[in-house]
N, C-alpha and C positions, 0 to 999 in steps of 0.2 A: 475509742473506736472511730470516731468522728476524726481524732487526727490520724488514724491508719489511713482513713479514705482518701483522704487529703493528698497522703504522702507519696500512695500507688497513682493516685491519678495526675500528678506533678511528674513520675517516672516514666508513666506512659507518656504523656504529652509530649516529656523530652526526646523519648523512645522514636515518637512518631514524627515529630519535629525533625529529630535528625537523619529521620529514614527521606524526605522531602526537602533537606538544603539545599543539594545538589540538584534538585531539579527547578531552572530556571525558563521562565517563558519569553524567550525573545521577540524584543516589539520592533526590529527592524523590520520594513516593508519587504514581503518576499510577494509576490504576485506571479502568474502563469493566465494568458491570455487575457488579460485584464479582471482576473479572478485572485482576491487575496489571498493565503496562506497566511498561519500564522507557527513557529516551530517553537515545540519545549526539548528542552536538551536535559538532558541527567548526566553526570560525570563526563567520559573518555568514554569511548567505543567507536569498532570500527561497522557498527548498526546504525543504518538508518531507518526510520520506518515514516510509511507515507498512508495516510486515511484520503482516497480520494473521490470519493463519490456519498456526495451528501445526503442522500437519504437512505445511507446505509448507515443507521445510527445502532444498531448494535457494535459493530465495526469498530463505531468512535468511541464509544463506551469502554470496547476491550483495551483498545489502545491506549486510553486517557488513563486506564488503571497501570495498564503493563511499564507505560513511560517513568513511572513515580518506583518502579521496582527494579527496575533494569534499565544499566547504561546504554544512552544511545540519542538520537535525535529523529525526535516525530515532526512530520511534517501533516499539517492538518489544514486540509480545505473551508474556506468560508463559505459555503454557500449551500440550500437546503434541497435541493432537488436534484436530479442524476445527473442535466446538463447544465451547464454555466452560460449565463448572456454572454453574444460575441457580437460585438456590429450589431448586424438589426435580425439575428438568429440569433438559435441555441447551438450548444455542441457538447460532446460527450469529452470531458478531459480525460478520458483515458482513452483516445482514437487520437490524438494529436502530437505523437511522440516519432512520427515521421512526415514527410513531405503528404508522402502516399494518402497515407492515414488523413493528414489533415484537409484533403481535397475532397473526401468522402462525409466525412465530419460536416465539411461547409455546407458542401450540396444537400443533406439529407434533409432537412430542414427548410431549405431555400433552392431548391434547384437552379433557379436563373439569377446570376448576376450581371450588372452592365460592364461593358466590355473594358475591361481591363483592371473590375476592381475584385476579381477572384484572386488573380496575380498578386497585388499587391497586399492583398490580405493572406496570401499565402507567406509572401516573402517575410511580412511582419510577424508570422509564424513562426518561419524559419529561426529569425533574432532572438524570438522569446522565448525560443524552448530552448534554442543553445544558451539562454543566459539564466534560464530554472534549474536544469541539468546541472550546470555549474554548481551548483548550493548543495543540488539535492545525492547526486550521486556519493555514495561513499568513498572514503577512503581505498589505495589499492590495496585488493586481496578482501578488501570487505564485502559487506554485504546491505544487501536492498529487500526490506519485509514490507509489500502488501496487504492491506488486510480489506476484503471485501465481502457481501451478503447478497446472496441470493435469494429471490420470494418468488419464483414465477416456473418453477420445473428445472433451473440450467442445473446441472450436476455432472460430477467428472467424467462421464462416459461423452458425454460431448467433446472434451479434449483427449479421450482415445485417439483416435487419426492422427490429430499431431503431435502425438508422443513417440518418444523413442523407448521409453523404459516405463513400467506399472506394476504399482505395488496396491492391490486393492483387497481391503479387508471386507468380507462378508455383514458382519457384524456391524461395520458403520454405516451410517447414511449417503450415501452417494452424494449427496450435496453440500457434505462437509468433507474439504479437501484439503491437500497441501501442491501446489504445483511448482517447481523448483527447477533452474533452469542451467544447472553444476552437476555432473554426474557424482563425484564426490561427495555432495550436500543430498543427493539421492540414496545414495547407500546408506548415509547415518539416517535419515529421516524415515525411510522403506523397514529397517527391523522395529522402529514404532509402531504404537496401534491404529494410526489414522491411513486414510485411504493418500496414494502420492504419486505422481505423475511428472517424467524426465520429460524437459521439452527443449533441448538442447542442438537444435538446427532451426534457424530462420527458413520459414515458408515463401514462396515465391508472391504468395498475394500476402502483402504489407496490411495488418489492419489500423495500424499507429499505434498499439498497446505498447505501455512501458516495459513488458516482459519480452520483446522481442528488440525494441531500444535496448536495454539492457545485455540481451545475449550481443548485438554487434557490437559494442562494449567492451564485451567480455569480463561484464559488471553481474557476480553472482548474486541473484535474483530470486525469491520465494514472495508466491502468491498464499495466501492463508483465506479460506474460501469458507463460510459454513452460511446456513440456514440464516434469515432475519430473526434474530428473539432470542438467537440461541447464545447467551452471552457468555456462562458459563464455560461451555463447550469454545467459544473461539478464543476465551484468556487461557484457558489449558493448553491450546495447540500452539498458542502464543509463547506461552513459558516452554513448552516442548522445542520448540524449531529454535528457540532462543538459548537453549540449555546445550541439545543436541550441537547444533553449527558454532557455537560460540570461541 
C-alpha cells in the first residue's frame, strides 16, 4: 500500500512538474518610471498580461495562478501601494501612458514645481514609457489583459458614458467587469455571463490610462475588473476572456 502512495505521488509531482516547465521568471531588469517589474513568461502566445497597481493583491493572486496555466507573458509590478515614488511625489502608474496623463499624475500630489523641472520630468516620461511599451505591448493582432480590484464603490455604470457598446447581466455584481476595447473581442465576450463594456473611441480629455494608450495603438486591449477578495471570481473571468479571445 505504502508503495502505491509512493508511486501516485511521484506521478503527480511529474504531472505538476511538467504543467510549470515552461513557465520561466525573467530576471532581466524591466522598470517603468523608476518602478521595477518583474515578468514570467509560460510558452508562445500572442497574450500579454499586466498586474499594475499594487495593492490590488487579489488581482496578483489571480494572475500568479492564471500565468502557470496559460501561455503568455505577465508583467507584474514591484511595489505595494496604488502609487509608485517619482522624484519627491507619488503617482499613479496607470495615468502615465500619455503626455497628458502624465502632467496630471505629477501635479496631483505636488502642485508646484520649480521652473523648468515639470518639463523635464515630463520629457523623462516621455523616454520611459516609449521604452516599457516596447517590452510590454503584444505581439501584432494580439492582445493586452489587465487585471485590477476595486474596494471603494467604482463599478461598470461608471464607464457607461464612455462606451460605445454594453452588455450588462442583472445577475452579476456591477463591480465585477470586463472592459475591452475590439468590437470583435465584444461580441465573443457580451454572449458570456459576465457584465462587458465596448470602449472603442479615445475621449477628448486624456486621462494616461493604458486602455486608451492601447486603442491609439490599435493594440486589442481587455480590462478584467472585479471586487478586492474576490479571487475566485477574477481567475474565472480570467480563464473566460482567455479561452473566449484566444
Amino acid at each position: 500500500m505504502l508503495n502505491k502512495i509512493l508511486i501516485i505521488g511521484i506521478i503527480l509531482s511529474s504531472l505538476f512538474g511538467k504543467e510549470r516547465a515552461d513557465t520561466q521568471l525573467n530576471t532581466i531588469p524591466i522598470t517603468f518610471a523608476g518602478t521595477p517589474f518583474y515578468l514570467v513568461e509560460n510558452g508562445h502566445s500572442a497574450i500579454n498580461y499586466i498586474w499594475l497597481h499594487g495593492d490590488e493583491k487579489t488581482a496578483k493572486m489571480a494572475l500568479d495562478h492564471h500565468i502557470t496555466l496559460f501561455p503568455g507573458k505577465a508583467f507584474f509590478i514591484q511595489n505595494d501601494n496604488r502609487e509608485i515614488p517619482y522624484q519627491s511625489t507619488i503617482i499613479d502608474p496607470n495615468r502615465l501612458f500619455s503626455r497628458e496623463g502624465s502632467l496630471h499624475a505629477l501635479k496631483k500630489f505636488k502642485p508646484y514645481w520649480a521652473p523648468g523641472t515639470l518639463k523635464k520630468a515630463l520629457d523623462e516620461m516621455d523616454l520611459d514609457r516609449s521604452q516599457f511599451l516596447e517590452k510590454l505591448m503584444p505581439e501584432k493582432d494580439g492582445l493586452l489583459i489587465a487585471v485590477h480590484n476595486n474596494s471603494q464603490g467604482y463599478n461598470v455604470k461608471h464607464e457607461l458614458r464612455n462606451s460605445q457598446k454594453m452588455s450588462l447581466k442583472y445577475q452579476q455584481n456591477p463591480r465585477d467587469f470586463i472592459l475591452c476595447t475590439n468590437e470583435s473581442d465584444f461580441e465573443k465576450l457580451a454572449i458570456g455571463p459576465y457584465n462587458v463594456v465596448l470602449q472603442d473611441t479615445v475621449m477628448d480629455r486624456d486621462d494616461g490610462s493604458l486602455s486608451w494608450e492601447s486603442l491609439r495603438r490599435n493594440v486589442r486591449y481587455v480590462n478584467i475588473e472585479t471586487r478586492l477578495g474576490y479571487l475566485i471570481k477574477q481567475k474565472k473571468m480570467l480563464e473566460f476572456v482567455s479561452k473566449s479571445l484566444n
